[in-house]
KEFIKE-226666 format. One record per residue (C-alpha): x, y negated, z negated; residue in one letter; residue number from 1. Coordinates in nm, 4 decimals, decimal comma. Layout:
<rs>
+----------+----------+----------+------+--------+
!        x !        y !        z ! vopa ! drenba !
+----------+----------+----------+------+--------+
!        X !        Y !        Z !    A !    NUM !
...
+----------+----------+----------+------+--------+
</rs>
This chain:
<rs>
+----------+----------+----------+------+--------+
!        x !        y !        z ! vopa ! drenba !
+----------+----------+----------+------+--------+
!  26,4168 !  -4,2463 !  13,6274 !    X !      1 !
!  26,3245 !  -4,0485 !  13,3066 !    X !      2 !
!  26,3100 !  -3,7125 !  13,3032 !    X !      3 !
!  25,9983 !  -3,4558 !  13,3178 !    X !      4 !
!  25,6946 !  -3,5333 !  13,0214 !    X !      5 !
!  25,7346 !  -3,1860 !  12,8274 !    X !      6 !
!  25,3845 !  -3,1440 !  12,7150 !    X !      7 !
!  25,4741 !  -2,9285 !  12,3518 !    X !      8 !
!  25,1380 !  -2,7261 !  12,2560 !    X !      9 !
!  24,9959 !  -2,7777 !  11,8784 !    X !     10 !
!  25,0794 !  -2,5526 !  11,6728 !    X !     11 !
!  24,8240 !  -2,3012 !  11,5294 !    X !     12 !
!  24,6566 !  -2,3697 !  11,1864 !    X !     13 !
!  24,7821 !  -2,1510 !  10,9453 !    X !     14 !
!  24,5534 !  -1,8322 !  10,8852 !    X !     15 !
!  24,3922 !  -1,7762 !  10,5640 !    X !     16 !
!  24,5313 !  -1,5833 !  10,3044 !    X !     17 !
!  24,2589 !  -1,3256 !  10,2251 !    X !     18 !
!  24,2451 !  -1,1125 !   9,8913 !    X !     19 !
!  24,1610 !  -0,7449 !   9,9442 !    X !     20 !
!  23,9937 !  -0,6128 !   9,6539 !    X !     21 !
!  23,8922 !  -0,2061 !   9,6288 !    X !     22 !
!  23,7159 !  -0,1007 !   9,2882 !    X !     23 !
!  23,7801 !   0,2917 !   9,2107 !    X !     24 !
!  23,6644 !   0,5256 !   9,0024 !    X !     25 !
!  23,7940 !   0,8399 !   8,9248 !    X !     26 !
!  23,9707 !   0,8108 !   9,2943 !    X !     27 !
!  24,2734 !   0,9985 !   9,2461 !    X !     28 !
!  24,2182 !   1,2438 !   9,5669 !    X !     29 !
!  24,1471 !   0,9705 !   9,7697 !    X !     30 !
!  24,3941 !   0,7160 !   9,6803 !    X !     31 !
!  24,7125 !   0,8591 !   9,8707 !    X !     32 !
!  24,5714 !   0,7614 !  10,2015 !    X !     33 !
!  24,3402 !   0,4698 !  10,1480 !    X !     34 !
!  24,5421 !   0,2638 !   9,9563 !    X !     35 !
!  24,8475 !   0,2870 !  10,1746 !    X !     36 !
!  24,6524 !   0,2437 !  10,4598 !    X !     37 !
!  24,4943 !  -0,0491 !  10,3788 !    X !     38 !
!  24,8800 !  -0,1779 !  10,3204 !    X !     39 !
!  24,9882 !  -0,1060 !  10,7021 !    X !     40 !
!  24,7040 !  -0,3091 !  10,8143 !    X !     41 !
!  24,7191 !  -0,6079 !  10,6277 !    X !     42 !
!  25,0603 !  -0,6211 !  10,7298 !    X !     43 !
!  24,9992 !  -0,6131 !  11,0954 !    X !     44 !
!  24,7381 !  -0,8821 !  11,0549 !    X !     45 !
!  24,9516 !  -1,2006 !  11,0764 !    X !     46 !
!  24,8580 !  -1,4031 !  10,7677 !    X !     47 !
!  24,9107 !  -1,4369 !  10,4028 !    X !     48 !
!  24,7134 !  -1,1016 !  10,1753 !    X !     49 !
!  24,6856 !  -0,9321 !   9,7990 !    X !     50 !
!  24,5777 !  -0,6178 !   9,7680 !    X !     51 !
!  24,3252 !  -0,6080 !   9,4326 !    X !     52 !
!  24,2273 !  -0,2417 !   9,3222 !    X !     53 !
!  24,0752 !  -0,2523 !   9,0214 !    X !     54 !
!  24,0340 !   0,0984 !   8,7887 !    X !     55 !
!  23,7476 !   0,1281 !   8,6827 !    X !     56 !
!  23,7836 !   0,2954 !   8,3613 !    X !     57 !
!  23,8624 !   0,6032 !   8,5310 !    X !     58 !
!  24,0049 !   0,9412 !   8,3335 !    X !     59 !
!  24,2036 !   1,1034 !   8,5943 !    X !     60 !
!  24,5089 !   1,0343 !   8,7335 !    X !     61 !
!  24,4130 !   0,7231 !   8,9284 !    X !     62 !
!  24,6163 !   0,5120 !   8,6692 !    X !     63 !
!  24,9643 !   0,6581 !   8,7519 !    X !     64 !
!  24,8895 !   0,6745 !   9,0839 !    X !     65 !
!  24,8144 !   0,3269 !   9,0825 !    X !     66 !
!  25,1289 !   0,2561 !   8,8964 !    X !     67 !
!  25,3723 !   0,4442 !   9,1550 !    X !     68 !
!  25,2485 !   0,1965 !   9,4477 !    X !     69 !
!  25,2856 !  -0,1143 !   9,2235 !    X !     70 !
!  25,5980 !  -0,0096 !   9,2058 !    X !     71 !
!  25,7139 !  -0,0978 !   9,5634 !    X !     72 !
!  25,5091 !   0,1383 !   9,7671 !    X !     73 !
!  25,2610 !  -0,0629 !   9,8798 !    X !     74 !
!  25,3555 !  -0,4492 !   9,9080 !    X !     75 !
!  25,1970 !  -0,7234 !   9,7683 !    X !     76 !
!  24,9450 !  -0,4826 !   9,5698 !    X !     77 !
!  24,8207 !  -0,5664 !   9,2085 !    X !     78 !
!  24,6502 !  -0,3487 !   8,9897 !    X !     79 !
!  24,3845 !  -0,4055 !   8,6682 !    X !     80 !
!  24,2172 !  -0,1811 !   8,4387 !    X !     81 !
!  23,8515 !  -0,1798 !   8,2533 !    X !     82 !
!  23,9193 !   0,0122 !   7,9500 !    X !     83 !
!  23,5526 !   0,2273 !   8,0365 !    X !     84 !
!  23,3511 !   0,2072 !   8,3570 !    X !     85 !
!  23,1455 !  -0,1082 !   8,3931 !    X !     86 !
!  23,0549 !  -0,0748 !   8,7606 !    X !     87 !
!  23,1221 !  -0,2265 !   9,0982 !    X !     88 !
!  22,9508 !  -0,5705 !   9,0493 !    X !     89 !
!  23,1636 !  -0,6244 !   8,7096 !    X !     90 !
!  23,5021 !  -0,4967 !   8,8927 !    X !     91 !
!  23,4186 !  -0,8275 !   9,1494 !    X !     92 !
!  23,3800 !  -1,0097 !   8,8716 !    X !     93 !
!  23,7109 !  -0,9405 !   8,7288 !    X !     94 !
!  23,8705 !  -0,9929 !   9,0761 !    X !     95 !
!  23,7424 !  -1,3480 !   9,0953 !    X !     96 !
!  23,8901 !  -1,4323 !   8,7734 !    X !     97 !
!  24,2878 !  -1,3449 !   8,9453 !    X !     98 !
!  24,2467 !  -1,4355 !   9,2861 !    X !     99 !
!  24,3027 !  -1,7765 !   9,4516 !    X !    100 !
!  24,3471 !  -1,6862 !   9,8461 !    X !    101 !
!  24,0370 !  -1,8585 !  10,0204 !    X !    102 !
!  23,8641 !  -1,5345 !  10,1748 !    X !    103 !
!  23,8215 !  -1,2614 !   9,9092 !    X !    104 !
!  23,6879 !  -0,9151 !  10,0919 !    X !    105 !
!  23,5730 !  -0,5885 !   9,9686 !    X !    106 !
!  23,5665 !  -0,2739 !   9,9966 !    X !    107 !
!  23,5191 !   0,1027 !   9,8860 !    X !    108 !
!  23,7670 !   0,4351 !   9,8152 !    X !    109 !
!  23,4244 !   0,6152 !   9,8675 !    X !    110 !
!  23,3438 !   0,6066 !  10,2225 !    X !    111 !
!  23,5529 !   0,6232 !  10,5071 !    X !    112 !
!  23,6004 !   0,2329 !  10,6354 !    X !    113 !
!  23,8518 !   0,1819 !  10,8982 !    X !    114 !
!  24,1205 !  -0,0906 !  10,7692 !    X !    115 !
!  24,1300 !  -0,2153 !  11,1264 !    X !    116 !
!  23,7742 !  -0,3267 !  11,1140 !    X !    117 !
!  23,8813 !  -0,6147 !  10,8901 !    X !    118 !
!  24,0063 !  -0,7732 !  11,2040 !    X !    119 !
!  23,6784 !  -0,9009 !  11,3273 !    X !    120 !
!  23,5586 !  -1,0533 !  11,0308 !    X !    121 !
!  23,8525 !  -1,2601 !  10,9877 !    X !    122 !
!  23,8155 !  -1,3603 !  11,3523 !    X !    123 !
!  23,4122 !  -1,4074 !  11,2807 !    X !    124 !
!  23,4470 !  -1,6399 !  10,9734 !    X !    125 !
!  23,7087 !  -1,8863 !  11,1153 !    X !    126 !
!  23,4434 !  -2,0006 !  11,3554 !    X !    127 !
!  23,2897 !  -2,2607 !  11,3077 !    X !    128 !
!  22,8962 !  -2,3614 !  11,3711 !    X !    129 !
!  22,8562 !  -2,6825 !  11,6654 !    X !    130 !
!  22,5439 !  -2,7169 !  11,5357 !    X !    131 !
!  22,5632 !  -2,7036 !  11,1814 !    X !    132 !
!  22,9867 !  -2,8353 !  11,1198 !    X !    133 !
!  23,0962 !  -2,5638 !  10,9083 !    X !    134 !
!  23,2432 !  -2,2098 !  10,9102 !    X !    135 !
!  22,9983 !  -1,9095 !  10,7605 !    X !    136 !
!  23,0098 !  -1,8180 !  10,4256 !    X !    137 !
!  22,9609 !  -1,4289 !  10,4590 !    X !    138 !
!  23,0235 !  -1,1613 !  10,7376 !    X !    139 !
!  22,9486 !  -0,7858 !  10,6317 !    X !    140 !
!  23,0234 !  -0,4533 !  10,8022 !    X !    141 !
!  22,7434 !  -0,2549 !  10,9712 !    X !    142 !
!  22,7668 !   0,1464 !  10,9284 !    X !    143 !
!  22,7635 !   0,3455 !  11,2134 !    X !    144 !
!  22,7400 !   0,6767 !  11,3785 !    X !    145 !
!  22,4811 !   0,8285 !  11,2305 !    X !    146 !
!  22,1918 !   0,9663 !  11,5010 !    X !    147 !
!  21,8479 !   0,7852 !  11,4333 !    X !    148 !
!  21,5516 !   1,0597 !  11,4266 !    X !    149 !
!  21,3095 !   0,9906 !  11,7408 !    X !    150 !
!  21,0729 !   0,9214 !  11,5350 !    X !    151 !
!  21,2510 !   0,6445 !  11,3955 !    X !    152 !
!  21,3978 !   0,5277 !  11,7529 !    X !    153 !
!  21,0307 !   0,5459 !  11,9186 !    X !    154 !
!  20,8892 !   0,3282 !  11,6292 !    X !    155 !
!  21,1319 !   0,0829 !  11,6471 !    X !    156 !
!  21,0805 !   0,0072 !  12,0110 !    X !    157 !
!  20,7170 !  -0,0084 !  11,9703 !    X !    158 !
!  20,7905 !  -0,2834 !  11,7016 !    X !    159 !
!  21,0191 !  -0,4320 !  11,9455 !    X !    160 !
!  20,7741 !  -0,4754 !  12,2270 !    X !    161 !
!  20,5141 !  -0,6071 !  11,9857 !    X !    162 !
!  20,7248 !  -0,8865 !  11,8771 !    X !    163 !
!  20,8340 !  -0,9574 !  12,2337 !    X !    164 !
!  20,4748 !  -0,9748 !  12,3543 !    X !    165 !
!  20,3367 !  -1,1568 !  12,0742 !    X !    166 !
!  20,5824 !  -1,4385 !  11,9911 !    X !    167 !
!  20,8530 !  -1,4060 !  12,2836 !    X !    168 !
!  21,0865 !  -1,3052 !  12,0451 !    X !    169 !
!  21,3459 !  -1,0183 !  12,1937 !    X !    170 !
!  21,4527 !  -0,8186 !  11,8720 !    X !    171 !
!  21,7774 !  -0,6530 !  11,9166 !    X !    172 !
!  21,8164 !  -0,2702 !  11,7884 !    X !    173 !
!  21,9724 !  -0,2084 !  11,4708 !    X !    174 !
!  22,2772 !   0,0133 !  11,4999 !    X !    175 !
!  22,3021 !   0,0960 !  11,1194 !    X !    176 !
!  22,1148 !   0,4202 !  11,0174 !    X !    177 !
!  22,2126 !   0,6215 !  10,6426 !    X !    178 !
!  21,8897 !   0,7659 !  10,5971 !    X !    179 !
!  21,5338 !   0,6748 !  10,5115 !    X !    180 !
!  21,6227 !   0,5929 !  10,1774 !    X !    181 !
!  21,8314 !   0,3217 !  10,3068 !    X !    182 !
!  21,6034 !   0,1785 !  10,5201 !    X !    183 !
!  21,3329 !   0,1326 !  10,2874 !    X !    184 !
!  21,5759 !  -0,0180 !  10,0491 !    X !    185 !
!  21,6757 !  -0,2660 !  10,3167 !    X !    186 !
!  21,2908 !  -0,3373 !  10,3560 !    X !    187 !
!  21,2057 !  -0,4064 !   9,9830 !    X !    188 !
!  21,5272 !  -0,6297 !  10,0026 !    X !    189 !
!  21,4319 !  -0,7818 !  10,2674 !    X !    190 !
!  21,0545 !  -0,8818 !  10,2013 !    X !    191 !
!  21,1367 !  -0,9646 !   9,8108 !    X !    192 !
!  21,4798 !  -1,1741 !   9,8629 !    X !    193 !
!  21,5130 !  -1,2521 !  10,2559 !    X !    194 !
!  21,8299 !  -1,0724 !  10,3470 !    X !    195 !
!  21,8687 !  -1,0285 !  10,6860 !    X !    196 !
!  22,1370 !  -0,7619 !  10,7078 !    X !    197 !
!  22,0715 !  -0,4390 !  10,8355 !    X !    198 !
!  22,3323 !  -0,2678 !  10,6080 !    X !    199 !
!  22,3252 !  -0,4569 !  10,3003 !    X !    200 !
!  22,4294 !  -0,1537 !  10,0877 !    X !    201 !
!  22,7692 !  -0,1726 !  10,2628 !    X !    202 !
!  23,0645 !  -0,2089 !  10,1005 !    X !    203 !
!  23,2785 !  -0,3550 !  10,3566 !    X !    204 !
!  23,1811 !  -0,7459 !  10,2978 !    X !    205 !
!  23,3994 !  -1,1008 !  10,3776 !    X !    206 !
!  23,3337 !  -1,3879 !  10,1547 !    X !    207 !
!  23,4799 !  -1,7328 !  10,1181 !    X !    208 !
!  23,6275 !  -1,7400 !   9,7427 !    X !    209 !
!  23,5011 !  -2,0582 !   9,6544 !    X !    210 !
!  23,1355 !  -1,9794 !   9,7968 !    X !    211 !
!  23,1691 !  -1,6554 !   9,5151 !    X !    212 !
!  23,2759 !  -1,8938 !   9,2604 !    X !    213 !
!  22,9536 !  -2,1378 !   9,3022 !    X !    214 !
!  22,7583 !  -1,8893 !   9,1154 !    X !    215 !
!  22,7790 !  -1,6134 !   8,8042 !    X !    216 !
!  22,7332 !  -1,2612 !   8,9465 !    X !    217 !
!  22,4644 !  -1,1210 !   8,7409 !    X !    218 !
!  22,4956 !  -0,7489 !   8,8651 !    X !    219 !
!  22,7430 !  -0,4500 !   8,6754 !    X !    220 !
!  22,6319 !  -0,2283 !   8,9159 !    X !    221 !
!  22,5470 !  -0,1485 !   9,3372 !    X !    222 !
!  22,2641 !  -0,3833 !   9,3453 !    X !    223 !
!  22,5945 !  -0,6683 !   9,3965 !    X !    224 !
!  22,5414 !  -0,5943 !   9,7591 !    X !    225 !
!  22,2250 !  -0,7232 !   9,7669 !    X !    226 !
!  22,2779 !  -1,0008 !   9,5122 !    X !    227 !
!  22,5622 !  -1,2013 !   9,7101 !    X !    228 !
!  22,3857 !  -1,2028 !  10,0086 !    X !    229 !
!  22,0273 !  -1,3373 !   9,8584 !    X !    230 !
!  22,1537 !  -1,5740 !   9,6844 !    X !    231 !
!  22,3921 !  -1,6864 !  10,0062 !    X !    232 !
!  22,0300 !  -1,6899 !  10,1995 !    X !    233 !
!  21,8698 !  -1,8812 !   9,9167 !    X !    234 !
!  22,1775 !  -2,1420 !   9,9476 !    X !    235 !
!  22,1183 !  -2,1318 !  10,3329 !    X !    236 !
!  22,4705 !  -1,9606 !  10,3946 !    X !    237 !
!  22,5676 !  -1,8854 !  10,7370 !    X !    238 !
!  22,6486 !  -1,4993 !  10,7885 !    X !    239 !
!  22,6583 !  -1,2769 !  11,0267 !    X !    240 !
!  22,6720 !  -0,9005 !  11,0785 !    X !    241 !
!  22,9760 !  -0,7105 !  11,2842 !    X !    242 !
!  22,9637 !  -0,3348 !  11,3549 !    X !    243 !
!  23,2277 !  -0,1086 !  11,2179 !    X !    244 !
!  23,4029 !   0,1779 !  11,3731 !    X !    245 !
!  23,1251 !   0,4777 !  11,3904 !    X !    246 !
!  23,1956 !   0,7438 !  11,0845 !    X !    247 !
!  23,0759 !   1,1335 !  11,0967 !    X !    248 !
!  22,9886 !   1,0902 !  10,7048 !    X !    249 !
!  22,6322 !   0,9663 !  10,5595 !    X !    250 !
!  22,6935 !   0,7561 !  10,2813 !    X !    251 !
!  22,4383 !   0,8514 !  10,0119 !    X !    252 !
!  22,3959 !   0,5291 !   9,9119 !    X !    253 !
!  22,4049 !   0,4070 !   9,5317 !    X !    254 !
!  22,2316 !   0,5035 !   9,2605 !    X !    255 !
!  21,9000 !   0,3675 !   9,0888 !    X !    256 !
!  21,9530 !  -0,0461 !   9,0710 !    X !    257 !
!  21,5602 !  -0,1058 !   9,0144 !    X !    258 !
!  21,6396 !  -0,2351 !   8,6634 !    X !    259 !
!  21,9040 !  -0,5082 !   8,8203 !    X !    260 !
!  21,7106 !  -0,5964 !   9,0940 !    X !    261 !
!  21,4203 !  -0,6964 !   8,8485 !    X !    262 !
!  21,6673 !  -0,8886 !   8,5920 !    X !    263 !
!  21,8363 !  -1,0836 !   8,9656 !    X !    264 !
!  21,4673 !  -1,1079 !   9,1011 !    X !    265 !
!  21,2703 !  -1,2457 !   8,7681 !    X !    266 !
!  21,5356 !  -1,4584 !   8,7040 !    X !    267 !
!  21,8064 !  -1,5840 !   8,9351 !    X !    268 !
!  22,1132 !  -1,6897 !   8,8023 !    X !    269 !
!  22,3164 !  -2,0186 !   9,0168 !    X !    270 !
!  22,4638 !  -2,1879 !   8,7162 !    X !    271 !
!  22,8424 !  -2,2154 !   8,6535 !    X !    272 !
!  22,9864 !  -1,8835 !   8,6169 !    X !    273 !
!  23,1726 !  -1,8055 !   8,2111 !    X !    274 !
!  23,5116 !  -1,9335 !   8,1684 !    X !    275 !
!  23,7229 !  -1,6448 !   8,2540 !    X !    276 !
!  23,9305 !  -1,4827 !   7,9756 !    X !    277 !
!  24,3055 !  -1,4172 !   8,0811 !    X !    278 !
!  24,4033 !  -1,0108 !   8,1414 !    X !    279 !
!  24,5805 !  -0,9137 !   7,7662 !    X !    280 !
!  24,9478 !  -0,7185 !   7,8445 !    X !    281 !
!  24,9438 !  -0,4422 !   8,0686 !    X !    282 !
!  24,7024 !  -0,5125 !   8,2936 !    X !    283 !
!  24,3947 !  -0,4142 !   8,0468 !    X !    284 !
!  24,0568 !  -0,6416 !   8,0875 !    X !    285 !
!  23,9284 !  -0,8029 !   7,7794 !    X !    286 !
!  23,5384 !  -0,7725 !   7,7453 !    X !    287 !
!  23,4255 !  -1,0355 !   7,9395 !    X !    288 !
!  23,0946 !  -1,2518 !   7,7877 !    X !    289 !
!  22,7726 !  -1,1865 !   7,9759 !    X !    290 !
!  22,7332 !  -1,3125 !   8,3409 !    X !    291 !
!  22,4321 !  -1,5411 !   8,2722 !    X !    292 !
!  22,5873 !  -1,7733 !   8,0104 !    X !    293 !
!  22,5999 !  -1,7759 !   7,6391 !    X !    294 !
!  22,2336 !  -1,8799 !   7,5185 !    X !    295 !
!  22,2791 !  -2,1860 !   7,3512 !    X !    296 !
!  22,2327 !  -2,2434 !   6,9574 !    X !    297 !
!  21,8703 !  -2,3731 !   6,8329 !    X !    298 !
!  21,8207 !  -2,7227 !   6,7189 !    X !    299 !
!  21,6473 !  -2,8362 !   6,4106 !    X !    300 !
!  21,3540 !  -3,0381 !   6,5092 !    X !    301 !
!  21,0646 !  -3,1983 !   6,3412 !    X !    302 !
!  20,7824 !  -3,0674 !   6,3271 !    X !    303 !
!  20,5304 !  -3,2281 !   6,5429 !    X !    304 !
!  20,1826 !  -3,4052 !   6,3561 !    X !    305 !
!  19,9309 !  -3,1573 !   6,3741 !    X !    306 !
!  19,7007 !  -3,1437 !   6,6893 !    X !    307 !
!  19,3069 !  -3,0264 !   6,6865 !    X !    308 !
!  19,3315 !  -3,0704 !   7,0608 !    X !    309 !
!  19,5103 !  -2,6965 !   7,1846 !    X !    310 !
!  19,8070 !  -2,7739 !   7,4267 !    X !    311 !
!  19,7020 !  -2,5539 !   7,7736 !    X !    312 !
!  20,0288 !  -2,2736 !   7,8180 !    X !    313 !
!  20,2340 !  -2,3630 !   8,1020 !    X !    314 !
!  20,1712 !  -2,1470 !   8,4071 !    X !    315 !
!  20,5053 !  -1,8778 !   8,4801 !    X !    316 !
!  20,7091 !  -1,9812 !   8,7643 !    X !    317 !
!  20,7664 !  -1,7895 !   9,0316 !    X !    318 !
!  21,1131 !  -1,6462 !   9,1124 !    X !    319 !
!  21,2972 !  -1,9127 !   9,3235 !    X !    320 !
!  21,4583 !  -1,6252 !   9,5419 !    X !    321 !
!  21,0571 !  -1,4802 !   9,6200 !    X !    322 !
!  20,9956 !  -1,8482 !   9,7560 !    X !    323 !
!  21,2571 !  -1,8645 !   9,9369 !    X !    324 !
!  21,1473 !  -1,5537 !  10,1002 !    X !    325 !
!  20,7913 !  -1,6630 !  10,1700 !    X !    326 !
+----------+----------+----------+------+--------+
</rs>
């Protein structure tokens, strides 16, 4: 008689390594606790991580802070430096040239995010669709704990209602509320590009690396927020929104990105990104060449035989992200 069938359980897939990148600026007061704390959570989380921070040109004493965790403070933490400030959008861009884990995330020294809330995203983007075979491409953070005025909270359940009566369709409440400025912005966004966030502007995002490395990132500034996740709905992306721990503090959301939303909006970028150029000694980040390509170099042609007949101007096209929208 054999003995007893030991049924052995399959071993769990490896988790993916995830790159945590945090642009600063000028973040010297803050940097003693976020950094480190960002350190002790990683290392509870179970899996492979890099922690990115990447100074931003700053002129305080965020470089030799920086330097005294790279020492051995803070593990697995790697530090670059823009010679001047080029904004939050170029700082991802010079993260995606280092890092090769599969999920890159991001985040920000100037609002309070809870470390912990990482957690959920991970969780989030490991599942995968039955319907569609394949894992999402993008989960972002949702702000909380801000009070909605009643005006706000009595208008949005009379455009609840009307939605449920007209089409059957049972809207859920949005928990994310920074201000009326904010929720304008997320309108305009919305109508013009077709995000469907509620929080767009946050800075608390999960990406896979590679989907980040399909395109160029066109934005130096804020309006990279809104950028990843149009062109993610333009690609039809899977993403999905989590709620963070609830925060006393209002961010104030970024400054004036009117002039990049019209360059991303008039014309959308999805070619190859630029070769990246390698960092030069000590960390320092070469000037990198601009995000939409190098225009190419004109060609000597032939002048065509003259025509009596005037060729008709061919109509403008319309943005590709707008249609996508309609």
């Amino acid at each position: 008689m054999g003995g007893p069938v030991l049924h052995m359980a399959k071993p769990a897939p490896p988790r993916e390594a995830v790159a945590v990148v945090i642009p600063v600026h000028n973040a010297a007061e803050r940097l003693e606790k976020v950094v480190p704390a960002w350190g002790d959570a990683l290392a509870r989380l179970g899996r492979e991580y890099q922690i990115l921070v990447i100074d931003d040109g700053s002129t305080d004493t965020t470089p030799s802070i920086l330097e005294k965790f790279a020492a051995g403070r803070v593990k697995h933490l790697r530090t670059l430096r823009h010679d001047t400030r080029r904004g939050f959008g170029a700082c991802l861009r010079t993260a995606l040239e280092v890092v090769s884990q599969p999920l890159f995330f991001y985040t920000s020294a100037d609002y309070p995010y809870t470390p912990s809330d990482l957690r959920p995203l991970l969780e989030r983007i490991e599942v995968r669709d039955e319907i569609l075979g394949r894992s999402p491409d993008l989960i972002s953070g949702c702000r909380t704990g801000q009070a909605k005025p009643a005006l706000v909270r009595w208008g949005g359940l009379a455009w609840r209602i009307l939605w449920r009566v007209a089409v059957g369709l049972n809207l859920q409440p949005s928990p994310a509320w920074q201000g009326m400025r904010e929720t304008l912005y997320g309108l305009v966004v919305g109508w013009l590009f077709g995000v469907p966030l509620s929080d767009v502007n946050s800075a608390f995002k999960l990406y896979r690396t590679a989907f980040l490395k399909r395109f160029p990132i066109q934005s130096d500034g804020d309006f990279v927020h809104t950028e990843l996740v149009a062109k993610g709905t333009f690609l039809t992306s899977i993403m999905d929104e989590i709620p963070l721990t609830p925060a006393a503090v209002r961010d104030p959301g970024p400054p004036s990105v009117w002039r990049e939303l019209w360059v991303v909006f008039k014309n959308p970028d999805f070619g190859s990104p630029p070769l990246p150029q390698p960092p030069a000694p000590g960390g320092e980040i070469p000037p990198q060449p601009p995000p939409t390509g190098t225009p190419r170099e004109p060609v000597a042609q032939t002048p065509p035989a003259t025509d009596p007949t005037p060729t008709p101007a061919e109509p403008p096209r319309p943005s590709p992200l707008l249609l996508w929208a309609l």
